[in-house]
N, C-alpha and C positions, 0 to 999 in steps of 0.2 A: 302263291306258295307252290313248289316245285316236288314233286313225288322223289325220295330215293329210293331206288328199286332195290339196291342193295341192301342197305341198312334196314330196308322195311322185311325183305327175305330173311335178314340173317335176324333179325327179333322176333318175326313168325316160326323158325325153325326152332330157335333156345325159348321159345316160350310155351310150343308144345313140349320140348323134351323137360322141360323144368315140371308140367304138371302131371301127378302123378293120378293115374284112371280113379279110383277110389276117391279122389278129389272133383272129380268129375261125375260122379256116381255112377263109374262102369263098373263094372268085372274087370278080377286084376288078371286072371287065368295062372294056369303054370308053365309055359312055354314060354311066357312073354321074353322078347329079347328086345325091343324096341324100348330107349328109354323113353319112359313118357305118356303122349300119347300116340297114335298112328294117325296119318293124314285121314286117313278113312273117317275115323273117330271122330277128329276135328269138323273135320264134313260135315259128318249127321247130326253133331250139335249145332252147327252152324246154321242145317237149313242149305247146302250148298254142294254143290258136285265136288268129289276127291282131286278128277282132273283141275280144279277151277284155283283151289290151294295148292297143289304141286305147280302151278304156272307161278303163283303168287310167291313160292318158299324159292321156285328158281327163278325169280326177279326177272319173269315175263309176264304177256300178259296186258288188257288195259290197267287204267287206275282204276282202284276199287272206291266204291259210292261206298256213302257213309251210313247207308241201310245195311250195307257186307260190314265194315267194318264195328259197328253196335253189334253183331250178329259173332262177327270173329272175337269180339271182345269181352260178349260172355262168354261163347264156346270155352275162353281160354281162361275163366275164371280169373280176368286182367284186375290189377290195383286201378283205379282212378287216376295215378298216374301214367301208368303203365299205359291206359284206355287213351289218355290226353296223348304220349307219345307217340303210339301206335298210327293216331288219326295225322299230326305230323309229319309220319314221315311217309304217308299217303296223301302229302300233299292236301291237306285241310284241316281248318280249324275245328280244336277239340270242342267238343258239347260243351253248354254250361256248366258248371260245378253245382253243386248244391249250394243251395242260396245261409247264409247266415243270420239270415232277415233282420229281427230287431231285437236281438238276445247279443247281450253283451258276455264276453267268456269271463270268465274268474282272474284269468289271466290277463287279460288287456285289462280289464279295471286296476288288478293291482300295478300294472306299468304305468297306469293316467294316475294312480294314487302316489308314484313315488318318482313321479316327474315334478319335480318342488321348483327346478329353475329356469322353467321352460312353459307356457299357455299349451297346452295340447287337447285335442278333443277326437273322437269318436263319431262318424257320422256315416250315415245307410250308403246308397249308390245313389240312390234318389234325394238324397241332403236333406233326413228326417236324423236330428240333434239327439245320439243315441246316450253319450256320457263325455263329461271332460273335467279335467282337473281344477282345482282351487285356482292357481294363476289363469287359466283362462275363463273360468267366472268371473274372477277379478275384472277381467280387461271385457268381456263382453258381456257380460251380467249373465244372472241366472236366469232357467225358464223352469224356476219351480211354478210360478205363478203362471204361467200359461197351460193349458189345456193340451192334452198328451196328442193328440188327433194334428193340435195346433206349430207343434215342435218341427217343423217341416223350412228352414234353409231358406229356398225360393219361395214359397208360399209365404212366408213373414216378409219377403224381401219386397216381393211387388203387390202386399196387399194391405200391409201396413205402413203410410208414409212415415212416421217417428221414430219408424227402426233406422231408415239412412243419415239420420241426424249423425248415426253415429261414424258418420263417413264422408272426407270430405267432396261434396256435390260435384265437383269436374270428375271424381272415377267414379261417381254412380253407373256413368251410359257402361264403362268399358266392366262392369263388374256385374251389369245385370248380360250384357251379351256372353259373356265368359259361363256365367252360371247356366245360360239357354243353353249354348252350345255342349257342355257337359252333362246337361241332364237328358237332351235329344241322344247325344252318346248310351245312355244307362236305360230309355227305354228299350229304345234298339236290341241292348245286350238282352234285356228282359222279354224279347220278342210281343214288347206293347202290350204285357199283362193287366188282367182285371186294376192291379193296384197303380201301376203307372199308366195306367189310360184316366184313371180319374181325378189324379192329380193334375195331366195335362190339363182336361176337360174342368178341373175347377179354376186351373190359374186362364186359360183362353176366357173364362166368364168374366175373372176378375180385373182382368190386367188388357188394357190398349196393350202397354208396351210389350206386355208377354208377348200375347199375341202376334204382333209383328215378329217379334224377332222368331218366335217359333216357326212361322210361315217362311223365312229367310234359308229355314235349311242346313244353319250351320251348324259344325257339329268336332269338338276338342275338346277331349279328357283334360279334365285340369289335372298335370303334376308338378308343377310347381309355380311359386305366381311370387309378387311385391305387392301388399297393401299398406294403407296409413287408417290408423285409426283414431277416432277424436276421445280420447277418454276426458272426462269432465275433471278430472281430480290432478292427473299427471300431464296434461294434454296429448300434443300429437305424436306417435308412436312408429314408426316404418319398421316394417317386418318383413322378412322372406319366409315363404312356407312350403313346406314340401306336404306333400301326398302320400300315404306311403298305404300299399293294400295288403291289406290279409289274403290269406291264401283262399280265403273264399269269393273274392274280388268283388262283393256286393258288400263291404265292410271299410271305412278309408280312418286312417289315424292323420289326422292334419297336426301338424309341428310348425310352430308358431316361432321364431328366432332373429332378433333387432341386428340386423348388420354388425358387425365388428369392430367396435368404436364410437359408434353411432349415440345420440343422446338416446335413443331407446334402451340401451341398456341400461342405464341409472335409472329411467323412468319406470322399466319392468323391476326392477330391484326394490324401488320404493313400490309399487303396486304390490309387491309380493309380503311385502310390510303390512299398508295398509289391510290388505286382505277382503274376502267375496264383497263385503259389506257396503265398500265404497262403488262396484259394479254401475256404471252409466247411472248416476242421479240423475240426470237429467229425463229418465225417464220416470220421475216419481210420483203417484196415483196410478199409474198406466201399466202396460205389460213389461217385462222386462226385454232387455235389448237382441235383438239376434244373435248367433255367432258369425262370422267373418263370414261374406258372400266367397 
């Protein structure tokens, strides 16, 4: 990422004048003539020399570290977005957002509840099964029956062999490497927090194959991918599916969609008939089935 020294000047200069001192908890005084704040101002909330901002607002100067920039971004009482662009165009990436965790909004449920012609589902960064709609219970079964700790993506993928039943055996390799590589991505972002270190740490216990591949290093966001799935009722299914993130980027809607002509579309039609009930028999006495690696 490449610093604009202009663009970063000319939002450091309109974003002091936009903020008004009483917004900042100064004194407004009765002379003031400066719209805004004064560089001075900016300074002393900053924590930072007057000269060191007048370098910055006339787009000289080194680049600023991202210790000045949290620093300038309260001073200036910035939006979160505002905070994300600022770091941008100082040449670096914004801080995490605030995390979404495992609270579904009112709003995505009711989108997953009036998706009727389409499988779509809800799931963490770390690919813990947050919520999904009727056609995609349908096609992957439910996990009311499984244990809420248990509801974890990869964790069902390589620790319970009867979940890949549901998939045909030559893309297991290329769907368990795809899932490694995406979740190595989501620690990362996480900076390898308490909840994603023990996740690794319980799939490394569990899984040879985890393991390897996790040791391997690789590392690719899934956004979009083709699977086949083996339903017991309609059989086999080909899908493309998109990714699609919330703005809190630890949040992903997966959209599940049969090629264009394809026999998946009769087959999702009739599934949508049938309804949750028919959900992977094959796995019956037992847990029910994952959703799509």
């Amino acid at each position: 990422m490449q610093m604009d020294r202009e663009q970063l000047a000319d939002f450091l200069r309109r974003s002091r004048h936009r903020l008004r001192p009483e917004e900042a908890d100064l004194p407004v005084g009765r002379h003031r003539r400066t719209p805004g704040l004064r560089r001075e101002e900016v300074a002393h909330l900053a924590g930072m020399s007057a000269d060191y901002v007048m370098r910055l607002e006339q787009a000289r100067g080194p680049q600023p570290s991202t210790q000045i920039l949290a620093s300038l971004a309260r001073a200036l009482r910035l939006t979160t977005d505002e905070r994300d662009h600022l770091y941008l165009l100082a040449g670096h990436p914004p801080p995490l957002r605030q995390s979404a965790g495992l609270h579904v909004r009112p709003s995505l449920r009711y989108l997953l509840d009036h998706m009727t012609q389409t499988p779509a589902q809800l799931v963490g960064d770390l690919g813990d099964l947050l919520a999904m709609n009727a056609l995609a219970e349908a096609l992957f079964g439910c996990v009311c029956t499984v244990a809420e700790g248990e509801r974890n993506i990869p964790l069902r993928w390589f620790t319970d062999p009867a979940v890949r039943a549901g998939y045909p055996p030559e893309e297991h390799a290329p769907h368990s490497r795809e899932m490694v590589a995406d979740l190595r991505a989501a620690v990362a972002r996480r900076g390898n927090d308490a909840t994603a270190a023990a996740l690794v740490a319980r799939l490394r216990e569990a899984s040879g194959e985890f393991r390897e591949l996790w040791d391997a290093h690789e590392v690719a966001v899934k956004q979009r991918s083709r699977m086949r799935v083996l339903h017991p009722e309609v059989g086999a299914i080909a899908f493309d599916y998109e990714v699609l993130l919330t703005p809190s980027q630890d949040q992903r809607l997966l959209v599940f969609t049969p090629p264009p002509g394809s026999p998946g579309v009769d087959a999702l039609a009739l599934l949508g008939v049938l309804g949750p009930a028919t959900a992977h028999r094959s796995h019956r006495g037992g847990p029910a089935a994952v959703p799509a690696p």
